[in-house]
C-alpha positions as CSV (number, residue, x, y, z in Angstrom):
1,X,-30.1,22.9,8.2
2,X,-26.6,23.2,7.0
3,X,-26.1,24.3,3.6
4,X,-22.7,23.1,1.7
5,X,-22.0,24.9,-1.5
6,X,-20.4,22.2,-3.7
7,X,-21.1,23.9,-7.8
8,X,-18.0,26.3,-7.6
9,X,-16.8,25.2,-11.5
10,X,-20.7,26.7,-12.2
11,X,-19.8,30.0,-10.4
12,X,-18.3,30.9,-7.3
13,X,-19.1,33.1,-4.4
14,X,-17.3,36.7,-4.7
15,X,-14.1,37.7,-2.5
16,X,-15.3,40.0,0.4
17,X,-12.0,41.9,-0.5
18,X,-13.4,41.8,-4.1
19,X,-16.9,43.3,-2.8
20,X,-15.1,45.8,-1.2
21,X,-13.1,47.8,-4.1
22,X,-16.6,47.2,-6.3
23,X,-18.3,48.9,-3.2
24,X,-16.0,51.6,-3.1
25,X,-15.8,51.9,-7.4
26,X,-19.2,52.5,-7.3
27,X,-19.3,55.2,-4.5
28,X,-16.9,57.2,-6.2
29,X,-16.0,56.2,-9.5
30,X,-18.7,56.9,-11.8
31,X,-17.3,58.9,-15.1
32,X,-17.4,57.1,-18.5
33,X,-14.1,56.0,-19.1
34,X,-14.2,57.6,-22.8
35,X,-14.6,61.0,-20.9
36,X,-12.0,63.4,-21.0
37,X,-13.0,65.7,-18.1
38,X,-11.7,64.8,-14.7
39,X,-14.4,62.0,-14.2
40,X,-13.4,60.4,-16.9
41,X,-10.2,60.2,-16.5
42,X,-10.7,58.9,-13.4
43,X,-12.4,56.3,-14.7
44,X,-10.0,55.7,-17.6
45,X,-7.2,55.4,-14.7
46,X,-8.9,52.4,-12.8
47,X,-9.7,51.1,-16.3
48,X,-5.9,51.2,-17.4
49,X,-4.4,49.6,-13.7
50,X,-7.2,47.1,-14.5
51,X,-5.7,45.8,-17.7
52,X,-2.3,46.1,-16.5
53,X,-2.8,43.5,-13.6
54,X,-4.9,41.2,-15.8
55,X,-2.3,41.8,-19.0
56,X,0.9,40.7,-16.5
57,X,-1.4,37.7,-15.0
58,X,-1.1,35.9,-18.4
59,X,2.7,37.2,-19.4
60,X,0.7,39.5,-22.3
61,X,3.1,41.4,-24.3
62,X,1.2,44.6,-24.2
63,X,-1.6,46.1,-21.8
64,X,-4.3,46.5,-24.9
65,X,-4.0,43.1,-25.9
66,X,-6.6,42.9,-23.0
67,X,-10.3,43.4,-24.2
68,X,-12.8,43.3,-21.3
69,X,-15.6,41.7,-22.7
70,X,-19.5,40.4,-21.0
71,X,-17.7,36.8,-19.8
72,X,-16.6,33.7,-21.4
73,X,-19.6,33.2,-23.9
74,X,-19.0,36.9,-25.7
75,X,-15.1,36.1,-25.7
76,X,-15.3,32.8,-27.3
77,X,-18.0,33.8,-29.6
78,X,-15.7,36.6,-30.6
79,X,-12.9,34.6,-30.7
80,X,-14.3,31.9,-33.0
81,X,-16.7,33.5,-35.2
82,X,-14.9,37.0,-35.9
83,X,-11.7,34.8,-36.6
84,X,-13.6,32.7,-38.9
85,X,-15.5,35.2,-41.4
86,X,-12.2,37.4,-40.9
87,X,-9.9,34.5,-42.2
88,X,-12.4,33.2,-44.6
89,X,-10.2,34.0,-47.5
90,X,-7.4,32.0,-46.3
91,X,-9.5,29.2,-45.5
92,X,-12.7,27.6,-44.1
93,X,-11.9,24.8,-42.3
94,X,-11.4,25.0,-38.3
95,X,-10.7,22.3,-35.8
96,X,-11.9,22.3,-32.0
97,X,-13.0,19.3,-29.5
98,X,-16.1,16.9,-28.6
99,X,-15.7,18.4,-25.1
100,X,-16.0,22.0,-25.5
101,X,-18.1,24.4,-23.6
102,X,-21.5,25.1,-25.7
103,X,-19.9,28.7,-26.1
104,X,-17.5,27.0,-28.2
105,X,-19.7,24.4,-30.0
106,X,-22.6,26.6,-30.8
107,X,-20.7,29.2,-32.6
108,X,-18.9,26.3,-34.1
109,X,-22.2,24.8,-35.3
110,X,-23.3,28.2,-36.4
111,X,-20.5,28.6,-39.1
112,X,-21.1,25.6,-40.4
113,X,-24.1,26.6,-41.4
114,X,-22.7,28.7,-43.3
115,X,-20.6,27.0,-45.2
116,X,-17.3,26.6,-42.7
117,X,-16.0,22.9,-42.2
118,X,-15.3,21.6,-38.5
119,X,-13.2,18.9,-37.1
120,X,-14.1,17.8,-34.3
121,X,-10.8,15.7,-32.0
122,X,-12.1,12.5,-29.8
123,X,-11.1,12.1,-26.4
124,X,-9.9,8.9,-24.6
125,X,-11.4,8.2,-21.4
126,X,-9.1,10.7,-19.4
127,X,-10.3,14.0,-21.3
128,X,-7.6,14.7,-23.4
129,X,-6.8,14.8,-26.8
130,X,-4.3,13.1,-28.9
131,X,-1.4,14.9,-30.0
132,X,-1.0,12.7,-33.0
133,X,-5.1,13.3,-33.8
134,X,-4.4,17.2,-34.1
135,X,-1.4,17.0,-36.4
136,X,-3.5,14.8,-39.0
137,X,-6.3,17.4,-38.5
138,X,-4.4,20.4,-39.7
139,X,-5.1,21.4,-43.1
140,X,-3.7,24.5,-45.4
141,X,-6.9,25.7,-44.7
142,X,-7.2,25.7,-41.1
143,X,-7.4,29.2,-39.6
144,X,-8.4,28.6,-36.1
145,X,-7.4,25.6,-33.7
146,X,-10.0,26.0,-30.7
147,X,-9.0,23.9,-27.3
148,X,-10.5,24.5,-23.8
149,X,-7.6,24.5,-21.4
150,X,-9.7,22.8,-18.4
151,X,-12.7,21.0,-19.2
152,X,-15.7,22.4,-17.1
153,X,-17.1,18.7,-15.9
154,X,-13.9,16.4,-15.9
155,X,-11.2,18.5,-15.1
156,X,-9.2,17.1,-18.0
157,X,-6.4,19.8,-18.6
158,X,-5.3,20.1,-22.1
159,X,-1.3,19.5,-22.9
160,X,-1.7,23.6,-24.2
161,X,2.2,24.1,-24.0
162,X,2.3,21.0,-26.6
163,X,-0.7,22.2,-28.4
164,X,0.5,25.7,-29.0
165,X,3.9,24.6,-30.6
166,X,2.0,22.6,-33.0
167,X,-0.3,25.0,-34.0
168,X,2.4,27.4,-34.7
169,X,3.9,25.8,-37.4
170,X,0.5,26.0,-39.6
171,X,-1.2,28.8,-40.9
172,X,-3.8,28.8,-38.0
173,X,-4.8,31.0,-35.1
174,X,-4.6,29.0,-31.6
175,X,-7.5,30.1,-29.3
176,X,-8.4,28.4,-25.8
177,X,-11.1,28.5,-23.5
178,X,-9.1,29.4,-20.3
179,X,-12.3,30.0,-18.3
180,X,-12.1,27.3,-15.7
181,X,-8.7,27.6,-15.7
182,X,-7.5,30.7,-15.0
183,X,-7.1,31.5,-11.4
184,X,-6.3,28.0,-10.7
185,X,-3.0,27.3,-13.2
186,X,0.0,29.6,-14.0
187,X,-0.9,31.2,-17.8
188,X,1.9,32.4,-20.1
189,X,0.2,33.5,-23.9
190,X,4.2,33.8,-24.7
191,X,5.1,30.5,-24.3
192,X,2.5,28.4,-24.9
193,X,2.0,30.8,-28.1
194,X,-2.0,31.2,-27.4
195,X,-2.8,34.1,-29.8
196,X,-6.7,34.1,-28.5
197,X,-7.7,33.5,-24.7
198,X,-11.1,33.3,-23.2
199,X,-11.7,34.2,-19.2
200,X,-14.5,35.2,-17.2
201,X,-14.4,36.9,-13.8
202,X,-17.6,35.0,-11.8
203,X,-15.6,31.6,-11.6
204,X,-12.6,33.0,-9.6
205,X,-14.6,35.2,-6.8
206,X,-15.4,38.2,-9.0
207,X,-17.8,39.8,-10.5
208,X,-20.4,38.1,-13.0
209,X,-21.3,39.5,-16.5
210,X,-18.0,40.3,-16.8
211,X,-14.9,38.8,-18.6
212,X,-11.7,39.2,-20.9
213,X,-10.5,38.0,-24.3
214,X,-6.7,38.4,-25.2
215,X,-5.6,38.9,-28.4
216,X,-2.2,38.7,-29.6
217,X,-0.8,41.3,-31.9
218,X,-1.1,39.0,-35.0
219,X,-5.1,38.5,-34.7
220,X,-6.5,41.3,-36.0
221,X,-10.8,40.5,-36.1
222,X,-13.8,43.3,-35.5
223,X,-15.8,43.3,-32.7
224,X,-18.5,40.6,-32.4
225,X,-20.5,43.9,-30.5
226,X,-21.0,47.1,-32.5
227,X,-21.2,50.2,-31.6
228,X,-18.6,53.0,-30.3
229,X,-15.1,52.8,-29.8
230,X,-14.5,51.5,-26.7
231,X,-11.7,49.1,-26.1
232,X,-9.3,50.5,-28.3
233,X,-12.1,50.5,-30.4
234,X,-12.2,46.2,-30.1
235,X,-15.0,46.1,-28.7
236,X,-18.1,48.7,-28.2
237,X,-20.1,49.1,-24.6
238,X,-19.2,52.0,-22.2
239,X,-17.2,50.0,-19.7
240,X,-18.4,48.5,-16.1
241,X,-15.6,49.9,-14.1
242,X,-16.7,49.0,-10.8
243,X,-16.8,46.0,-12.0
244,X,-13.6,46.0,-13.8
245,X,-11.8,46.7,-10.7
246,X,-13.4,43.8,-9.0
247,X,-12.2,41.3,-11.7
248,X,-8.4,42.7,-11.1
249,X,-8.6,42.3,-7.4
250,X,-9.7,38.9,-7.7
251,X,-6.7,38.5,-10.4
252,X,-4.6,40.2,-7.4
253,X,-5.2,37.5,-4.6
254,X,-4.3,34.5,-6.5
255,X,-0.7,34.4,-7.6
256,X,1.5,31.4,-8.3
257,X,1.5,30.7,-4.6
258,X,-2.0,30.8,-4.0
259,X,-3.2,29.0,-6.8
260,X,-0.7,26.0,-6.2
261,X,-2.2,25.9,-2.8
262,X,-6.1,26.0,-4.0
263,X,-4.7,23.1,-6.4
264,X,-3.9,21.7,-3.3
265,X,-6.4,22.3,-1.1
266,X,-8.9,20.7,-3.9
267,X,-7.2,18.0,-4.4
268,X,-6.9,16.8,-0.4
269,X,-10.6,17.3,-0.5
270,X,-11.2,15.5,-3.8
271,X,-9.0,12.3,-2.1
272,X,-11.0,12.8,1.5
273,X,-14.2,12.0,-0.3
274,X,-12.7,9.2,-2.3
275,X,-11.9,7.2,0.6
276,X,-14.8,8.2,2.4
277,X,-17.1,7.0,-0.5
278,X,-14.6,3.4,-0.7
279,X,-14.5,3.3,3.3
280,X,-18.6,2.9,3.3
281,X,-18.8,0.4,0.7
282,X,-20.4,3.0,-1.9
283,X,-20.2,1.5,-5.7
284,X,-18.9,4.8,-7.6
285,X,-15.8,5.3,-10.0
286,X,-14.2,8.5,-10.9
287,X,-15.1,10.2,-14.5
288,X,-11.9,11.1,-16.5
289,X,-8.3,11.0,-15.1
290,X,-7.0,12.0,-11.6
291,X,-3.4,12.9,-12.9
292,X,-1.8,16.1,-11.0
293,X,-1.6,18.7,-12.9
294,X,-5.8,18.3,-13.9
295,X,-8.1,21.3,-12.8
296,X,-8.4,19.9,-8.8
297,X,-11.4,21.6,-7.9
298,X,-13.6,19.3,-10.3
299,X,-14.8,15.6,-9.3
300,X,-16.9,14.1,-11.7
301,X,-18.2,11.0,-10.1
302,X,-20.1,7.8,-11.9
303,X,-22.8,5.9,-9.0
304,X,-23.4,2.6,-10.3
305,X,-27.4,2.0,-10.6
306,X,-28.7,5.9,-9.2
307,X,-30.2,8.1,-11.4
308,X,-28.4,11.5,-11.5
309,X,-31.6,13.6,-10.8
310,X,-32.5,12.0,-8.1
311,X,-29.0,12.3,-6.5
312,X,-29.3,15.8,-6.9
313,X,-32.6,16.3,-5.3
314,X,-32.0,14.4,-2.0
315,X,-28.8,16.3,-2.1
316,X,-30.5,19.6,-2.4
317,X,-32.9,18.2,0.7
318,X,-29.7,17.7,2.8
319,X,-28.9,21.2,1.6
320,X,-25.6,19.8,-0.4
321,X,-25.7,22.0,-3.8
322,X,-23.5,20.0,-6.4
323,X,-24.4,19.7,-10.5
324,X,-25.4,16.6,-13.5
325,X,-22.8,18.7,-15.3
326,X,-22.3,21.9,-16.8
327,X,-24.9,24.7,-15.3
328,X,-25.4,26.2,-18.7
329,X,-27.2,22.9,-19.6
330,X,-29.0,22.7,-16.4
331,X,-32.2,21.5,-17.4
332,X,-31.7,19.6,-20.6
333,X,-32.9,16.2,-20.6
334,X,-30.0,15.7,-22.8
335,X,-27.1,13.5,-21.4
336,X,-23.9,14.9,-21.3
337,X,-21.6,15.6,-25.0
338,X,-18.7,15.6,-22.3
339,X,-19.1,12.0,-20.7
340,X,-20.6,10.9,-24.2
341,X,-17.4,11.6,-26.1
342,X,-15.3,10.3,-23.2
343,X,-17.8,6.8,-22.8
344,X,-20.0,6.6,-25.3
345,X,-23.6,6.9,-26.0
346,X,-25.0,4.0,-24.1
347,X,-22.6,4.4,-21.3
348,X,-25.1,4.4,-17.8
349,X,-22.2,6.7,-17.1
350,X,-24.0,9.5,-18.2
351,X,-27.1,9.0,-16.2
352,X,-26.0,8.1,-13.2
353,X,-22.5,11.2,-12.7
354,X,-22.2,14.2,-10.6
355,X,-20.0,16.6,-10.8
356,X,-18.8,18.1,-7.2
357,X,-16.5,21.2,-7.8
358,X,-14.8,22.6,-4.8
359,X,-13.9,26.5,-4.3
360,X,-12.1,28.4,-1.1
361,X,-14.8,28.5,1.5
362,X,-15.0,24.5,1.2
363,X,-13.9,22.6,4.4
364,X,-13.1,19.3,5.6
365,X,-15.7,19.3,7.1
366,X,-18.1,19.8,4.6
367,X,-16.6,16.6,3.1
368,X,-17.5,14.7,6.2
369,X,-20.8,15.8,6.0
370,X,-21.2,14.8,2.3
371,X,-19.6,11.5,2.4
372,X,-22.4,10.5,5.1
373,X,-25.7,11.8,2.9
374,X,-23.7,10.6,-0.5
375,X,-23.6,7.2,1.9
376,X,-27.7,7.2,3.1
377,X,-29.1,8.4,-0.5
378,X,-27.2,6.0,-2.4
379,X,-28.1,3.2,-0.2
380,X,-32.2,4.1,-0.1
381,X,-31.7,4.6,-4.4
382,X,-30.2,1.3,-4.8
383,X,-33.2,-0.2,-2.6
384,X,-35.7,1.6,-4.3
């Protein structure tokens, strides 16, 4: 049986190129970086060319305003709560979205118990935020604006350049979950004036377990992890350098070029399966907007009158591997905050979506293959 990989926004499979320098690393690179004999300097060297790719991928200032971290949760759970009981003085009220990853809304949820305010900004049915919403949010008090760049089961992409200016102009920090993001869209920290950016390595063909957080030189917070004094002593843990080095090859393959061209690549296949779905008569409507400049290699899709779980299991029996939404939910019998804030609670919406997110190895032809089964399993649901 064929077997179509279809979940990349829940991780992706790792560059053979990135497998190689990890191979290699770990053949002959095994010092602790904090070392000072020669294997440690060794290590300390590929550690340092690390940062320095990553640091120039997002237009950083500075090299050590890159803190290798465990992946996107530790980064944003860094970024929100070590911001928030650092700031606390200044002020306890922070403002994020309804359509943040649980990374960002559990740490969110987890200062205000103790004692920290939260506005949370609507959607409309594209995704995005208002402008106007975030303006009337901003108080005195504000001290960190959290805002996920890409949404991880719509694709909405966040007006950040917009977003940044504002922020700006108030006392608050501006953070953003860049974690679907980066990789696909061009990043500059400088001019969108992000001072606090999350990533993680296993959704652009890297390693997993493995991420960064950037922090401009304004933000000055403690590590969430304690311990010794690695990363500039920002965050403790005797580095994964093998690992590190995988996460800046990956970084290495995708520049502007590239990454306009998996934007484009994404969005061919995202419009072959529309009219392949419209062309068989299959009732469906797209979740969220379809404008350019959205993260491509996400479809979220409504079918009218099939129950999401079962769409996924005939799926998996066709060996098609696609998500209900985000993987870190993955077997909640809760329905999706994402497609709740964009539709509502008693939208059928959010019983009846999938979300098909497209990486490199994907192929036409894997499209012509899904439209078929999406075609047969739709039709036997609506009959059952």
């Amino acid at each position: 049986m064929e077997h179509i990989y279809l979940d990349n926004a829940a991780t992706t499979p790792m560059d053979p190129a990135v497998i190689e320098t990890m191979t290699q690393a770990m053949r002959t690179v095994f010092g602790n970086a904090s070392s000072v004999h020669f294997f440690g300097r060794q290590a300390r060297k590929v550690l340092d060319d690390s940062r320095h790719l990553i640091a120039q991928s997002i237009n950083a200032t500075q090299d050590d305003q890159i803190v290798f971290t465990s992946g996107g949760t530790e980064s944003d759970n860094t970024a929100i709560i070590e911001t928030a009981l650092a700031r606390q003085s200044q002020g306890k009220h922070l403002i994020s979205t309804a359509i943040e990853h649980e990374a960002i809304l559990k740490p969110l949820k987890y200062l205000e118990g103790l004692g920290f305010e939260v506005t949370y900004l609507p959607v409309d049915q594209q995704g995005l935020i208002s402008l106007a919403d975030l303006k009337e949010a901003l108080r005195p008090d504000t001290t960190l604006v959290s805002i996920m760049m890409g949404n991880n089961e719509v694709g909405s992409h966040q007006p950040i350049h917009e977003i940044g200016q504002i922020v700006a102009a108030s006392n608050a920090w501006f953070h953003t979950d860049a974690v679907q993001a980066y990789g696909l869209l061009d990043i500059d920290v400088q001019a969108d004036q992000i001072d606090l950016l999350s990533t993680s390595a296993h959704k652009l063909n890297g390693p997993k377990f493995l991420g960064f957080l950037y922090r401009s030189n304004r933000v000055k917070i403690p590590s969430l992890i304690k311990g010794g004094d690695q990363e500039l002593k920002r965050r403790a843990g005797t580095e994964n350098i093998p690992a590190i080095a995988g996460f800046a090859k990956a970084v290495s393959l995708l520049d502007s070029k590239t990454k306009a061209a998996k934007q484009a690549k994404y969005a061919e296949l995202q419009q072959q399966l529309l009219r392949g779905l419209k062309t068989n008569g299959v009732d469906f409507a797209v979740n969220g907007g379809q404008s350019p400049d959205k993260l491509q290699h996400v479809l979220n899709l409504w079918f009218k009158g099939c129950q999401s779980v079962p769409l996924l299991t005939n799926l998996d029996l066709h060996g098609i591997a696609a998500s209900a939404g985000s993987a870190c939910t993955a077997g909640s019998v809760e329905p999706s905050h994402v497609l709740t804030a964009m539709y509502g609670a008693t939208s059928p919406r959010l019983q009846e979506s999938l979300r098909f997110s497209f990486g490199s190895q994907n192929t036409a032809k894997d499209i012509t293959y899904l439209v078929d089964v999406l075609t047969k399993i739709t039709q036997k649901l609506k009959r059952s």
